[in-house]
C-alpha positions as CSV (number, residue, x, y, z in Angstrom):
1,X,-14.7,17.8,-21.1
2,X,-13.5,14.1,-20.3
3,X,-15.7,12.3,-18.1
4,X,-13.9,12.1,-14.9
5,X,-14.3,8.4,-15.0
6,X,-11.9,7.6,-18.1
7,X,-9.8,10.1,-16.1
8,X,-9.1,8.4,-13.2
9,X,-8.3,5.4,-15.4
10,X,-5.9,7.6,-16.9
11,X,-4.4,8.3,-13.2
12,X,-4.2,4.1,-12.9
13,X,-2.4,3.5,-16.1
14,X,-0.1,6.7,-15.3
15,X,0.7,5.1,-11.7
16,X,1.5,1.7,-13.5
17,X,3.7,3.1,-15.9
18,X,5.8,5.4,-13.6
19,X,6.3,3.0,-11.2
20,X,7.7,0.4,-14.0
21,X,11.0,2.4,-13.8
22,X,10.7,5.4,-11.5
23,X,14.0,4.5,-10.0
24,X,16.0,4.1,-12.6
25,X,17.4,7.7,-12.7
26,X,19.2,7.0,-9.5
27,X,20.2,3.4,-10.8
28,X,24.2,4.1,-10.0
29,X,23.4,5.3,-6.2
30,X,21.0,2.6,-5.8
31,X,23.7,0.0,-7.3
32,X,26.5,1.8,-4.6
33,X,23.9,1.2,-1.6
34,X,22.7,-2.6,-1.9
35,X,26.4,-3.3,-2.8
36,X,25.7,-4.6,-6.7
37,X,27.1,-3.1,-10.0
38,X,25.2,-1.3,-12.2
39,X,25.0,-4.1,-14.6
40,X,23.3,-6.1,-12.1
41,X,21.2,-3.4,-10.9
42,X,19.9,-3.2,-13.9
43,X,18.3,-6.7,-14.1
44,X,15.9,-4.9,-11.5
45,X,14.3,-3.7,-14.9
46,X,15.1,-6.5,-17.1
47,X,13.6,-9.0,-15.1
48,X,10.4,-7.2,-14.7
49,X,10.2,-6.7,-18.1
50,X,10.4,-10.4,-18.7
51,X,8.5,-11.6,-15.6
52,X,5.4,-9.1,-16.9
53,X,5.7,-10.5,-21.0
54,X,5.6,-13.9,-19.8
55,X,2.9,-13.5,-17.0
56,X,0.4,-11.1,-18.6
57,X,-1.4,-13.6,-21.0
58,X,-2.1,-15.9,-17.9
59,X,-3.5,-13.0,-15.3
60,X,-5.8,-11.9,-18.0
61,X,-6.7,-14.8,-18.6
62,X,-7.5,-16.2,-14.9
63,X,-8.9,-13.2,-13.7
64,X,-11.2,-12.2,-17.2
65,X,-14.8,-13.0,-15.5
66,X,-14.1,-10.7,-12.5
67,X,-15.8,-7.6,-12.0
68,X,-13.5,-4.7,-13.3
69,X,-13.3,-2.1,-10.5
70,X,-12.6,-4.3,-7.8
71,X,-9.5,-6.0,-9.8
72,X,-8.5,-2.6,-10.6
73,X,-7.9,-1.5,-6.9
74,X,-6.8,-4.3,-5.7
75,X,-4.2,-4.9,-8.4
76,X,-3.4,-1.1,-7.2
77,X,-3.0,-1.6,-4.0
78,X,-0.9,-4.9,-4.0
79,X,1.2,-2.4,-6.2
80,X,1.1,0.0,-3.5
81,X,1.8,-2.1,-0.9
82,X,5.1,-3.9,-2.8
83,X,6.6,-0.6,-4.0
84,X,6.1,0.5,-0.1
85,X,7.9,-2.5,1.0
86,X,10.7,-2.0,-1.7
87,X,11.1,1.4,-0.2
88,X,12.7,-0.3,2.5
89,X,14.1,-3.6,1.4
90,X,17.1,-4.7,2.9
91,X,18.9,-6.2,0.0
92,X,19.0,-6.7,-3.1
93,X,17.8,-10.0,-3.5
94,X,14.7,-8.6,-1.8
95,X,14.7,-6.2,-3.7
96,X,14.2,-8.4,-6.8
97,X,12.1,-10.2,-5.8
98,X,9.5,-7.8,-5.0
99,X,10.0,-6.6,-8.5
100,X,8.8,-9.8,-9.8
101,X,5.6,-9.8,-7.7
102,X,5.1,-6.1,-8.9
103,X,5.9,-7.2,-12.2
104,X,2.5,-9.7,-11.6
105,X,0.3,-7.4,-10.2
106,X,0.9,-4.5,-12.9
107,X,-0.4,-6.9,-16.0
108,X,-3.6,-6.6,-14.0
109,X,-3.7,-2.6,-14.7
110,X,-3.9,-1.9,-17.9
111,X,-5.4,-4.4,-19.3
112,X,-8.5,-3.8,-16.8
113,X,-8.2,0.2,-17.1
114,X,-8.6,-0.1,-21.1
115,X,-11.2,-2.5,-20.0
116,X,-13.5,-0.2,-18.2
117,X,-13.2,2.1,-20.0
118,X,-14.2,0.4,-22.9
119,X,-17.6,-0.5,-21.2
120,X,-17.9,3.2,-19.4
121,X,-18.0,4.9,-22.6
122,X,-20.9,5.2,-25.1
123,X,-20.0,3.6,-28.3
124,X,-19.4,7.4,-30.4
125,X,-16.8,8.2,-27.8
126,X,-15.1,4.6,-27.0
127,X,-11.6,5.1,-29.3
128,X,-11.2,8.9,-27.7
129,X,-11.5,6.9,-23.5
130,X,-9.2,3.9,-24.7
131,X,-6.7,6.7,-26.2
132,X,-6.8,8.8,-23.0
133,X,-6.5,5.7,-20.4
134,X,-3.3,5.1,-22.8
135,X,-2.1,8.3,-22.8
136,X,-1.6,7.7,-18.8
137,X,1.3,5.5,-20.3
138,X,2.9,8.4,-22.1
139,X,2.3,10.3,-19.5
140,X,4.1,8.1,-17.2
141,X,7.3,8.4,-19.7
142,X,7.2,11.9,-19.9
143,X,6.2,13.0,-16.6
144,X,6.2,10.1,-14.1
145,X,9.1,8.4,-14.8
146,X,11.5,11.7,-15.0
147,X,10.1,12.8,-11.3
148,X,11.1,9.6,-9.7
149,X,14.6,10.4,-11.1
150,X,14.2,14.1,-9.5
151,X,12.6,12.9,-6.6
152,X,15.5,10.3,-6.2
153,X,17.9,12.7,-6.8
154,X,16.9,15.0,-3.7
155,X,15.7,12.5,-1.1
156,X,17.4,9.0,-2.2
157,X,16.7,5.8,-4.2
158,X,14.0,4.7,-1.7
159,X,12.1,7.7,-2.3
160,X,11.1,7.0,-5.8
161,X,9.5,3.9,-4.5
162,X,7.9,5.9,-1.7
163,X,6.3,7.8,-4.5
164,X,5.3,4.9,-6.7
165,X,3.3,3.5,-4.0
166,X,2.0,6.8,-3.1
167,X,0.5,6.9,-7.0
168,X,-0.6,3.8,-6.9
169,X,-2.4,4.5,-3.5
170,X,-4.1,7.7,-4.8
171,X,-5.3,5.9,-8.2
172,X,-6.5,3.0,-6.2
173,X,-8.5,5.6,-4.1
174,X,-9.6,7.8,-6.7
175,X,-11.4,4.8,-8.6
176,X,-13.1,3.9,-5.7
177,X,-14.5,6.6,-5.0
178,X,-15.6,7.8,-8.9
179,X,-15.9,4.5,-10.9
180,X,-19.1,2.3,-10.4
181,X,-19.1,-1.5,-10.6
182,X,-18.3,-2.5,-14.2
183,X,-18.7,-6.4,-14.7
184,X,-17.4,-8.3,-17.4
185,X,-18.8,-10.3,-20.1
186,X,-15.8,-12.2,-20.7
187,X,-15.1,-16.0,-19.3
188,X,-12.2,-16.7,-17.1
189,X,-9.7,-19.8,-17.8
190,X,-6.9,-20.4,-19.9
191,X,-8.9,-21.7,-22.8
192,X,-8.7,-17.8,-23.5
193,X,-4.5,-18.8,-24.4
194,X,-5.6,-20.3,-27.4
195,X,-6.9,-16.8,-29.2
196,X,-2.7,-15.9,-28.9
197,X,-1.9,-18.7,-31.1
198,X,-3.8,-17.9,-34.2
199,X,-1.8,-17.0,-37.4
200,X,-2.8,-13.6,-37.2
201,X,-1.9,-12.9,-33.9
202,X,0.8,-14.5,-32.7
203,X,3.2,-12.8,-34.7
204,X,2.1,-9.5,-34.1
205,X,2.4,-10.2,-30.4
206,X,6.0,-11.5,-30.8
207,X,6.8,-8.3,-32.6
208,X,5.6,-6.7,-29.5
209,X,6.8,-8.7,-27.0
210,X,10.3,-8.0,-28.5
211,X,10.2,-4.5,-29.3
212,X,9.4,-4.0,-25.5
213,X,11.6,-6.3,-23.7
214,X,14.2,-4.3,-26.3
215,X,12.9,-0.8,-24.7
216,X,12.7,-1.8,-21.0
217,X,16.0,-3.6,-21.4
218,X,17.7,-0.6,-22.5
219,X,16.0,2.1,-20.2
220,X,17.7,1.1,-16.9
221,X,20.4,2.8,-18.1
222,X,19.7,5.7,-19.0
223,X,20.7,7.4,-15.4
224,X,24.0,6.0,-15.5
225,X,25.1,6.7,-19.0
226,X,23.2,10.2,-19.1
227,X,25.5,11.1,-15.9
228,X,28.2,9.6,-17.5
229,X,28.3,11.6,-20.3
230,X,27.0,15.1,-19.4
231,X,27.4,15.0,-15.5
232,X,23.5,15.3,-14.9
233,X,22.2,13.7,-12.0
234,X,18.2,13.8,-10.4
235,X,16.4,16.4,-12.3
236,X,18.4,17.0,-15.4
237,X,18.3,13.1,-15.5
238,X,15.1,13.2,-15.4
239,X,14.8,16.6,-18.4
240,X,16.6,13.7,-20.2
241,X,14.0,10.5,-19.4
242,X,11.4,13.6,-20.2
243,X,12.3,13.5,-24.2
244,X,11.6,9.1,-24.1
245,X,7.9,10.4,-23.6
246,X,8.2,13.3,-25.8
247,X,9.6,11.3,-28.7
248,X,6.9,8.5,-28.0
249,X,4.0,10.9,-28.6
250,X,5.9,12.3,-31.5
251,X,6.1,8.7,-32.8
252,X,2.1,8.4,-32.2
253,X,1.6,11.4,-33.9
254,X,3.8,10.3,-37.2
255,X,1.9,6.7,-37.1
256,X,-1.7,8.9,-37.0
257,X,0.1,11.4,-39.9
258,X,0.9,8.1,-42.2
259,X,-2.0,6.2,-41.5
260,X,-4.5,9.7,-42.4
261,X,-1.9,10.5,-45.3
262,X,1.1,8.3,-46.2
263,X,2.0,10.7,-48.8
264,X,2.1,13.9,-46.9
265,X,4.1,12.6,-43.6
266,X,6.7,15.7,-44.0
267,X,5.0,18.0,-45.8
268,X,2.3,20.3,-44.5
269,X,-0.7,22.4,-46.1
270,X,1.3,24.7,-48.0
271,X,3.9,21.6,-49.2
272,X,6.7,22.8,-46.9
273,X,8.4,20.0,-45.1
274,X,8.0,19.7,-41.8
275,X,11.0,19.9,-38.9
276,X,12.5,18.2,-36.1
277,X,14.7,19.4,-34.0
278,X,16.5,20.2,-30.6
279,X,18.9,20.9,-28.3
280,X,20.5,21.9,-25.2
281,X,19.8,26.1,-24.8
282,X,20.3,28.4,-21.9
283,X,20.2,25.3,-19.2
284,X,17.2,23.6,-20.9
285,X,16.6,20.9,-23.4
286,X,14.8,22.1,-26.3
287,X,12.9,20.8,-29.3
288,X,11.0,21.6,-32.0
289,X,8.0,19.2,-33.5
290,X,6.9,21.2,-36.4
291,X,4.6,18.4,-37.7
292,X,1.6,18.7,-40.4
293,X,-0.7,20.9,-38.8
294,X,0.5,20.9,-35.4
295,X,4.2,22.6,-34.7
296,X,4.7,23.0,-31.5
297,X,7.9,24.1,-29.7
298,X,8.6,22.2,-25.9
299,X,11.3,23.0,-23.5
300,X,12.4,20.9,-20.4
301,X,13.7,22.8,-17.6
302,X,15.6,20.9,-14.5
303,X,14.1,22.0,-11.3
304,X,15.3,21.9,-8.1
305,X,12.7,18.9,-6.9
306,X,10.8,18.3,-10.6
307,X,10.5,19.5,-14.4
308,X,9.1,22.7,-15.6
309,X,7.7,21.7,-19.0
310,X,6.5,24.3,-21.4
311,X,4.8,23.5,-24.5
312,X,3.9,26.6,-26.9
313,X,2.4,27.1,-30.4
314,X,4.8,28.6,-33.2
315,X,3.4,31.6,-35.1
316,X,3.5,31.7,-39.2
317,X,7.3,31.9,-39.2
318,X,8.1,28.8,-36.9
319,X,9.2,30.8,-33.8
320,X,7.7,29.6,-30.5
321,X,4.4,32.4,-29.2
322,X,5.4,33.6,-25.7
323,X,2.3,32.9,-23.0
């Protein structure tokens, strides 16, 4: 099994990532109670997003020397605490603010998960701990994220901050009590600034800078415009978020499929193209990822206070095996 260790850094990354944007499923109601428009609501998002691209390279690069678990919990718990204190911010302008010190302390996640983990695991095993400590961001997407909106939905907008800190707290705990000192090799400063400037970096990290800031601009609104358009509010917001996750671990697995075989991206074993589909069936969002080698049928179910996801195998002839 995993080692419990790479685990818990899994837990931190998750707690980073849903806490990113676990209120935006309840963006309109929040918008209606601090007296704001959505539109300005939704800088709540934007301006993290920014705030976290622009200070990322400097907090790496100013805390590098220091010894891994203690940055990790204490970047946790300043993330705890400020998502605790958004829970019951007055205003909006307090509000924002907040998210721009949370935006600070999150670079310092993970960054110093991956980290850790990188040093934790024996060398044979080091690409399988960095991919599980990321898959705490999917996670966060599919799982995190789409429970805040639920969450929000049944107890308010402050709630979903309630349960960011709550995450953050439990990670913060959990990697203090499992994870041993981990020091680093590396040498604090901002000389470090200069490796983003090389010719073959730079560009790829403008790439990614914009692809993000594209994504996280974009992703405050998916409450609003979901309700708009089918009526859904809390959970079956939140079966809606659920498919961002689900589509970025199908995107994963297409980059794997064209990187192991550009050739045979749609087409499996036997040459039969693979399918993608989905849709909305019997009160449930539905899709089918029937990729090479791995088909595999999901279904997203809204819940009174959460998601029921089920995830099942397809038998010879594409139809989903009941458990």
């Amino acid at each position: 099994g995993m080692n419990p260790r790479i685990l818990i850094l899994c837990l931190a990354t998750f707690a980073a990532g849903t806490q990113t944007y676990v209120f935006v499923g309840v963006l309109s109601e929040l918008a209606r109670d601090l007296g704001v428009s959505v539109a300005v609501a939704g800088q709540l998002a934007a301006t993290f997003a920014l705030v976290f691209a622009v200070s990322a390279p400097l907090t790496s690069s100013l805390f590098a020397g220091a010894e891994r678990r203690a940055l990790l919990v204490s970047a946790l718990l300043v993330v705890a605490l400020l998502n605790a204190l958004a829970a019951g911010a007055a205003d909006f302008e307090a509000l924002l603010m907040l998210r721009v010190l949370l935006a600070v302390a999150a670079t310092l996640v993970a960054p110093v998960a991956l980290s850790a983990a990188a040093s934790l695991a024996p060398p044979e095993k080091r690409g399988a701990a960095l991919a599980a400590v990321l898959a705490g961001l999917t996670l966060a997407f599919t799982l995190g994220i789409p429970l805040g909106s639920a969450v929000g939905g049944a107890f308010g907008w402050r709630a979903t901050f309630a349960l960011a800190a709550g995450l953050a707290a439990l990670a913060a705990g959990g990697i203090l009590a499992v994870l041993p000192r981990v020091e680093s090799t590396e040498r604090p400063g901002l000389a470090n600034l200069s490796a983003m400037l090389a010719p073959n970096v730079a560009p790829l990290l403008l790439l990614t800078a914009a692809a993000f800031l594209s994504l996280f601009t974009v992703v405050a609104y998916i409450g609003p415009v979901v309700t708009r358009i089918t009526g859904f509010e809390g959970a079956g917001v939140g079966a809606m978020q659920a498919f961002v996750g689900l589509g970025s671990a199908a995107g994963m697995r297409l980059s794997i499929a064209a990187e192991e075989d550009p050739s045979g991206l749609f087409v499996d074993s036997n040459g039969v193209e693979a399918e993608i589909g989905g849709g909305w069936r019997d009160g449930g969002l539905e899709a089918l990822l029937n990729f090479p080698g791995r088909p595999v049928f999901a279904r997203f179910d809204p819940a009174a206070l959460g998601l029921r996801m089920t995830v099942l195998p397809l038998d010879a002839e594409g139809r989903p095996l009941q458990d």
